[in-house]
Backbone and ligand atoms as CSV (ligand in chain L), in Angstrom:
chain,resi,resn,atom,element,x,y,z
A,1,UNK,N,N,0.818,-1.219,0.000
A,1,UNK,CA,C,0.000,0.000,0.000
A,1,UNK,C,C,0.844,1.257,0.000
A,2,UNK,N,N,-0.065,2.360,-0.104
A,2,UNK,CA,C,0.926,3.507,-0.082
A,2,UNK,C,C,1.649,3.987,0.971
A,3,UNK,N,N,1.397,3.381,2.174
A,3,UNK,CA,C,2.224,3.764,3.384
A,3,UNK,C,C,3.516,2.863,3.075
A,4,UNK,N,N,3.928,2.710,2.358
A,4,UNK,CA,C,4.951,1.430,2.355
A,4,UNK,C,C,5.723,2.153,1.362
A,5,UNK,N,N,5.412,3.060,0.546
A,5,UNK,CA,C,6.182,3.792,-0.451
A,5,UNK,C,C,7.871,4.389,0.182
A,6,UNK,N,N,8.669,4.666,-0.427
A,6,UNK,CA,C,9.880,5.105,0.055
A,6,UNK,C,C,10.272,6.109,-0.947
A,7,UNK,N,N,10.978,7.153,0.068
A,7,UNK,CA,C,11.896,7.850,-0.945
A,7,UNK,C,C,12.927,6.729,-1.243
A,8,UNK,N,N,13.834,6.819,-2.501
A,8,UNK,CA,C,14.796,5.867,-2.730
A,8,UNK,C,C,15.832,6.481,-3.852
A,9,UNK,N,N,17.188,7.104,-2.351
A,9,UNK,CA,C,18.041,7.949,-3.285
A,9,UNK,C,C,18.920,6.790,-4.862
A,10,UNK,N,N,19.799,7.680,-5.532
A,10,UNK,CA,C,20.411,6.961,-6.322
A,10,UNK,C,C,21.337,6.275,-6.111
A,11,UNK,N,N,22.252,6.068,-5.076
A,11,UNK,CA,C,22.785,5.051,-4.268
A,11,UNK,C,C,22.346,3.600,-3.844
A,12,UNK,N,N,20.944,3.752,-3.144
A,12,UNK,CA,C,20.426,2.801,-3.008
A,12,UNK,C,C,19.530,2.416,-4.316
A,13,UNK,N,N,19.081,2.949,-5.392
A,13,UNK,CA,C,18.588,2.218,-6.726
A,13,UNK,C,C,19.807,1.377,-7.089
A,14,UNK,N,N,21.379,1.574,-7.035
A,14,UNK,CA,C,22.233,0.953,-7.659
A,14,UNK,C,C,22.422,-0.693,-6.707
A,15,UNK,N,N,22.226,-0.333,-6.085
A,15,UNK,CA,C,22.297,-1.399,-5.225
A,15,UNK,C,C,21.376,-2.701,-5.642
A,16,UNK,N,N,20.346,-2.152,-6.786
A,16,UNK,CA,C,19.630,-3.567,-7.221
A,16,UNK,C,C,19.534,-3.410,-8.664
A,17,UNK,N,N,20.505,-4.337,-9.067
A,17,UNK,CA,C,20.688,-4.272,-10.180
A,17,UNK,C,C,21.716,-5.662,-10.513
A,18,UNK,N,N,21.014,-7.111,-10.185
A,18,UNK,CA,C,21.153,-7.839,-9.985
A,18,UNK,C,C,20.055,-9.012,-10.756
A,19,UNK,N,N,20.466,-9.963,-11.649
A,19,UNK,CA,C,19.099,-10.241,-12.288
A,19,UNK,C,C,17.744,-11.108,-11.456
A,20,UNK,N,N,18.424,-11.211,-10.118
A,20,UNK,CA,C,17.611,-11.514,-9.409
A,20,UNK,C,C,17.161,-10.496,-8.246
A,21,UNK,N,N,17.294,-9.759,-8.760
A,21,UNK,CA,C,17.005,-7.903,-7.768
A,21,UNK,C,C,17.485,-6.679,-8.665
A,22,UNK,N,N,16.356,-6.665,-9.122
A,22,UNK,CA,C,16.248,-5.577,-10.409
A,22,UNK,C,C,15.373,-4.470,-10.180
A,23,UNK,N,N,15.517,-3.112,-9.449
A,23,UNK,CA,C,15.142,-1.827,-9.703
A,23,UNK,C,C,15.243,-1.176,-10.766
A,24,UNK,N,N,13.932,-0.426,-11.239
A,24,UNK,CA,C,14.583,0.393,-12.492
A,24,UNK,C,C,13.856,2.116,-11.597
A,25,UNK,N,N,14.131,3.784,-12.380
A,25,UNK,CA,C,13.683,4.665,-12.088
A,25,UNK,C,C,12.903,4.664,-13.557
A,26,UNK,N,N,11.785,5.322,-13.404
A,26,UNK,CA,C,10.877,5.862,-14.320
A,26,UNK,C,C,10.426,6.803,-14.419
A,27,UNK,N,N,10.328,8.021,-15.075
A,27,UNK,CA,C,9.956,9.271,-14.724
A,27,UNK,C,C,9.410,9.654,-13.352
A,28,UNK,N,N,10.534,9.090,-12.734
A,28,UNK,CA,C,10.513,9.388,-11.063
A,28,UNK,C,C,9.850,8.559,-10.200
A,29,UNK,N,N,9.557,7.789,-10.793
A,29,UNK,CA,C,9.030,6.231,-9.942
A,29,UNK,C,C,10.125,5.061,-9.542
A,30,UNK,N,N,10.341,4.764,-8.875
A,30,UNK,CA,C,11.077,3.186,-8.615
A,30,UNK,C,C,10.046,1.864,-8.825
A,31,UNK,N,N,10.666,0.989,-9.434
A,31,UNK,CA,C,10.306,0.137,-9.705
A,31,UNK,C,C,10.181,-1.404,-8.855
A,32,UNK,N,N,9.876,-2.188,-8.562
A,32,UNK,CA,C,11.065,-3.479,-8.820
A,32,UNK,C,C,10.142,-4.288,-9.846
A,33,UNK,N,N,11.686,-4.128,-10.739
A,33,UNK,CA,C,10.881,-5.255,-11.772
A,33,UNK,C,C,11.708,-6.803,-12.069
A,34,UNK,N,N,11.994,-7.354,-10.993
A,34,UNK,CA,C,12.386,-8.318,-10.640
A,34,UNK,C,C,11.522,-9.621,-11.131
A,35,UNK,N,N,10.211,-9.336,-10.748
A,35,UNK,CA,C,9.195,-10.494,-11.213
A,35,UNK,C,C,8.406,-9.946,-12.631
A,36,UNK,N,N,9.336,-8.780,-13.416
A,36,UNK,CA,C,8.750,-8.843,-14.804
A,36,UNK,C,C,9.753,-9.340,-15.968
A,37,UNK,N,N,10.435,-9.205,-15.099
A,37,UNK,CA,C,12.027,-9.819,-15.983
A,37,UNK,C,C,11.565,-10.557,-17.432
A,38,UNK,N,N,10.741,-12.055,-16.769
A,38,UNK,CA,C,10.593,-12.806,-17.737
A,38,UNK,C,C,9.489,-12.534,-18.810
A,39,UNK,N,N,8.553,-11.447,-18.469
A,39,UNK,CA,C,7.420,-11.235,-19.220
A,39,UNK,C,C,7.910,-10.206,-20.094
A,40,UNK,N,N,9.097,-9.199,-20.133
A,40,UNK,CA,C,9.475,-8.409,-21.339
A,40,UNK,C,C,9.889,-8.665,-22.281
A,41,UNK,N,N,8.726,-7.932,-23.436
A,41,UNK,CA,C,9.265,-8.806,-24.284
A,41,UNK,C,C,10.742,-8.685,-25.171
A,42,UNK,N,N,10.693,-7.560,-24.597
A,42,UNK,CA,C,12.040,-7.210,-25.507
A,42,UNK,C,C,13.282,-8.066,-24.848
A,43,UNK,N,N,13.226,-8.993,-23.296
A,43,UNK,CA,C,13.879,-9.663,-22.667
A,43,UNK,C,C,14.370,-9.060,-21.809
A,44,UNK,N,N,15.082,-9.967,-21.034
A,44,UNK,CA,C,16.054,-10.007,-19.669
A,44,UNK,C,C,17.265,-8.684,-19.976
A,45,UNK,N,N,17.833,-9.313,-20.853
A,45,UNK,CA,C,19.290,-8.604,-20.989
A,45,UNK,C,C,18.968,-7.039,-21.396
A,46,UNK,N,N,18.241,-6.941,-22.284
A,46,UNK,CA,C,17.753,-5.231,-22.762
A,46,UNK,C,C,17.082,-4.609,-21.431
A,47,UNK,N,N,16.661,-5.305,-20.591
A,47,UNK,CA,C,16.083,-4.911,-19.626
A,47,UNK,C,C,17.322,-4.458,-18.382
A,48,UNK,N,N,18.042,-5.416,-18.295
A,48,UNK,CA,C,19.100,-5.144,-17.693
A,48,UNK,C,C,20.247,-3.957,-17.876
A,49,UNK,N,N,19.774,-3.460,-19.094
A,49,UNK,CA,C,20.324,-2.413,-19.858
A,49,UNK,C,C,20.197,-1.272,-18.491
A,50,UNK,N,N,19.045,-1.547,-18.190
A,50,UNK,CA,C,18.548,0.094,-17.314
A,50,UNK,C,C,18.391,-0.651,-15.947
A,51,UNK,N,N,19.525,-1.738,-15.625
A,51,UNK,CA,C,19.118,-1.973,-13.807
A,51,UNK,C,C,19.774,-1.019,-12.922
A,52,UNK,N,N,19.125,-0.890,-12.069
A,52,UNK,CA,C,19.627,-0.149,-11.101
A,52,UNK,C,C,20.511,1.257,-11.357
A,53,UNK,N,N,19.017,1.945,-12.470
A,53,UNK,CA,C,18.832,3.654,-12.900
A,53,UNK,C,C,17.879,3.870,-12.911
A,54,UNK,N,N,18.421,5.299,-13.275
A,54,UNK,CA,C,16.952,5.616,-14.310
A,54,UNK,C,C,17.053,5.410,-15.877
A,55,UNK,N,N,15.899,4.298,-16.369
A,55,UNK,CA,C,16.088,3.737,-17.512
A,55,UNK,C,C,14.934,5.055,-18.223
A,56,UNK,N,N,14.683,6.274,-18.079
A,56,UNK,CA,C,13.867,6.541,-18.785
A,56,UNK,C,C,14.446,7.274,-20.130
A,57,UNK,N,N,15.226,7.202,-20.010
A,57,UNK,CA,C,15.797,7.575,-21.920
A,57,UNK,C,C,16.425,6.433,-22.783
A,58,UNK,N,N,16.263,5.170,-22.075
A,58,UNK,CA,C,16.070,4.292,-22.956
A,58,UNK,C,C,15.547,3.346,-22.834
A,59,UNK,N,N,14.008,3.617,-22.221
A,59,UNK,CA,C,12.839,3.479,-22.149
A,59,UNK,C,C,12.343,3.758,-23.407
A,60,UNK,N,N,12.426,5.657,-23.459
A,60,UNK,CA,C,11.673,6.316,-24.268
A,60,UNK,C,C,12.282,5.761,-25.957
A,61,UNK,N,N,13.618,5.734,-25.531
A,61,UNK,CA,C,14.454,5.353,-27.232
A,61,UNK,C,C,13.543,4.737,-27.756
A,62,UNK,N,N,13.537,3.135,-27.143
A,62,UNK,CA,C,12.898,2.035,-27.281
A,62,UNK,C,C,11.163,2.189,-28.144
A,63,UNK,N,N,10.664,2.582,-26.657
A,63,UNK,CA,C,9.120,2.212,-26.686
A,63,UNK,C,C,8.972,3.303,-25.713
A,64,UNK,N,N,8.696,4.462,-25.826
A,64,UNK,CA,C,8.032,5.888,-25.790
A,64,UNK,C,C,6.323,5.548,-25.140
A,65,UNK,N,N,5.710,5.056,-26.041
A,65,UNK,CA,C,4.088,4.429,-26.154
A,65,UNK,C,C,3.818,3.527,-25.035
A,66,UNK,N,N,4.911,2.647,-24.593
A,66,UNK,CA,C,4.426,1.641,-23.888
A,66,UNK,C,C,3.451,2.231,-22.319
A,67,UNK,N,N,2.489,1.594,-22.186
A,67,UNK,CA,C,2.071,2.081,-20.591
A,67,UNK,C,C,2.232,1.334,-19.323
A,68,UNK,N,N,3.646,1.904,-18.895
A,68,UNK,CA,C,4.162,1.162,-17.841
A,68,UNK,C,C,3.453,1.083,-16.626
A,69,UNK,N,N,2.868,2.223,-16.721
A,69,UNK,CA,C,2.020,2.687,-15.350
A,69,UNK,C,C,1.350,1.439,-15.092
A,70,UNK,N,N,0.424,1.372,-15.786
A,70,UNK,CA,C,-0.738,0.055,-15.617
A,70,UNK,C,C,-0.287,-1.052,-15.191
A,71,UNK,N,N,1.140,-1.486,-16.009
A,71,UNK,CA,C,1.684,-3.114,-16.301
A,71,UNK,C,C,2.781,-3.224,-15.003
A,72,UNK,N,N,3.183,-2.015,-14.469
A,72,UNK,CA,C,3.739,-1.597,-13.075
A,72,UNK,C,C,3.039,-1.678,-11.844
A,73,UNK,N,N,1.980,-1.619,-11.869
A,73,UNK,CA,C,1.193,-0.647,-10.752
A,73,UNK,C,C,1.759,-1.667,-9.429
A,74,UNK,N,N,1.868,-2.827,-9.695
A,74,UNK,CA,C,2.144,-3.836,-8.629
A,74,UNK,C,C,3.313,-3.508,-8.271
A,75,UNK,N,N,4.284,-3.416,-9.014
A,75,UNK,CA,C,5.686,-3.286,-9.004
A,75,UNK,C,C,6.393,-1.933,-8.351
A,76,UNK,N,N,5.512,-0.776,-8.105
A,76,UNK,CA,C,5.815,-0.008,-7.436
A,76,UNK,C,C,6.459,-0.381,-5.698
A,77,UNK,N,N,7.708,0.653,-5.923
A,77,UNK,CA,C,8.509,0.992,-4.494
A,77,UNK,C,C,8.377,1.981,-3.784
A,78,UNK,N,N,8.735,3.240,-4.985
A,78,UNK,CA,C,8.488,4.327,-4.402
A,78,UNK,C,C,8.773,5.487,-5.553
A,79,UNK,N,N,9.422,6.965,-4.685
A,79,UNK,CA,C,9.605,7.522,-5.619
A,79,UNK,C,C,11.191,8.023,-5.328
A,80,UNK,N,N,11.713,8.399,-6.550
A,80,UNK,CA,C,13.036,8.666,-6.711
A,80,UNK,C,C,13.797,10.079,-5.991
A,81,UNK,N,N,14.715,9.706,-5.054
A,81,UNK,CA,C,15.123,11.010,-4.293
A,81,UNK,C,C,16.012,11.897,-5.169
A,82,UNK,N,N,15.321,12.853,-5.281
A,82,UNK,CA,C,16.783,14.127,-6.400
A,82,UNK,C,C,17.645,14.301,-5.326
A,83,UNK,N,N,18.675,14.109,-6.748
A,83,UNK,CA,C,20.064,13.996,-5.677
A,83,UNK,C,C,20.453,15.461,-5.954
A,84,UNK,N,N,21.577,15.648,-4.619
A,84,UNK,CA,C,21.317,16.949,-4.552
A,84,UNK,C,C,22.845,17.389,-5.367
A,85,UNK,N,N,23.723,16.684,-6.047
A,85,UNK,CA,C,24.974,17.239,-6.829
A,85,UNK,C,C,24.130,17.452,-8.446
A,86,UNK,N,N,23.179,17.360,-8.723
A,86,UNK,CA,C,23.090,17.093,-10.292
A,86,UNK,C,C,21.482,17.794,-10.633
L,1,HEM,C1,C,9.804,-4.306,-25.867
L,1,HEM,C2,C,7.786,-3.062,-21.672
L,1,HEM,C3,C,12.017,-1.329,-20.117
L,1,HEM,C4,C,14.036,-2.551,-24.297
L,1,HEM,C5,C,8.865,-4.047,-24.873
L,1,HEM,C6,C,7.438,-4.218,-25.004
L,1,HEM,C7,C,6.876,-3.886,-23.838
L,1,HEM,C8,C,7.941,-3.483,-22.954
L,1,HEM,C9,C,5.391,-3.919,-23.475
L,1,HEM,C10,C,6.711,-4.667,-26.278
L,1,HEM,C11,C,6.430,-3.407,-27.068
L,1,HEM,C12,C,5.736,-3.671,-28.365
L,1,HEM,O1,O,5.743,-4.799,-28.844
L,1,HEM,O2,O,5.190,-2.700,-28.907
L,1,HEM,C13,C,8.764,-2.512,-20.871
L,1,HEM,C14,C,8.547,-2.036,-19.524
L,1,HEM,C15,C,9.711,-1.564,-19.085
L,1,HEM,C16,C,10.701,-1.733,-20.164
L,1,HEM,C17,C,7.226,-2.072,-18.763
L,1,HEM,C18,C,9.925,-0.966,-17.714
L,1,HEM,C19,C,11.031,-0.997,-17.029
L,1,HEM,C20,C,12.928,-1.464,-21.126
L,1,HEM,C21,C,14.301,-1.019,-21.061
L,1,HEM,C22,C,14.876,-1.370,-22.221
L,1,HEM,C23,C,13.867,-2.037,-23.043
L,1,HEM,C24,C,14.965,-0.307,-19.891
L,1,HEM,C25,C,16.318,-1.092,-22.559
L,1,HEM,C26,C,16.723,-0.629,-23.687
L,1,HEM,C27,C,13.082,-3.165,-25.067
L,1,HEM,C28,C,13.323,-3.704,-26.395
L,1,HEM,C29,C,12.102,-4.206,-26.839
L,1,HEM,C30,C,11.135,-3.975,-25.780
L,1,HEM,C31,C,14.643,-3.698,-27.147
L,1,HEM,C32,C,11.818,-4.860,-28.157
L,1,HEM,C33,C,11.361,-3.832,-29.141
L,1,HEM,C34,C,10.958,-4.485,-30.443
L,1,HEM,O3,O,11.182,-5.680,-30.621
L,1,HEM,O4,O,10.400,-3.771,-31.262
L,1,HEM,N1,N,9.151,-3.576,-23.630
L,1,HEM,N2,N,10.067,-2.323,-21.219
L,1,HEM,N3,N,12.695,-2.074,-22.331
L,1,HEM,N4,N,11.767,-3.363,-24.743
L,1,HEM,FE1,FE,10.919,-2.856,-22.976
């Protein structure tokens, strides 16, 4: 539920990026998409492209259209802490 949400700086997103502990950022969402791994279709490894970031510019490269929101909604962590050098 939403009390369970976290800020989640970019330090700790890197920290899962493991193909069995896979965070991604999304226009400021955290992910875990650990248990979608196998359902993308574009696969594992392209997916792994964007573990433990923010994959949203090559997200958008990709598939711009896709609606993650929906096919996410489970998969939500939290939201992404702006870091404060950048
Ligand atoms: C294909 C979802 C992240 C690379 C797809 C498709 C979906 C999808 C639904 C099929 C699109 C279609 O057939 O029109 C997602 C979701 C993501 C994600 C929900 C959330 C994290 C990424 C990332 C990459 C990537 C980070 C890295 C580059 C690809 C590629 C394909 C694909 C290469 C195949 C495109 C093709 O064959 O035309 N993805 N994707 N995806 N995705 Fe993702």
């Amino acid at each position: 539920g939403v009390d369970k949400f976290m800020n989640v700086s970019h330090e700790e997103l890197a920290k899962h990026a493991s193909p069995n502990d896979v965070w991604v950022a999304l226009r400021g969402n955290i992910y875990n998409v650990t248990h979608y791994m196998d359902f993308h279709p574009g696969g594992c490894e392209e997916l792994m492209r964007g573990a433990g970031k923010d994959c949203t510019d090559l997200f958008d490269e990709v598939h711009r259209w896709v609606n993650y929101e929906s096919m996410l909604k489970k998969c939500i962590v939290g939201k992404l802490k702006p870091s404060v050098d950048n």
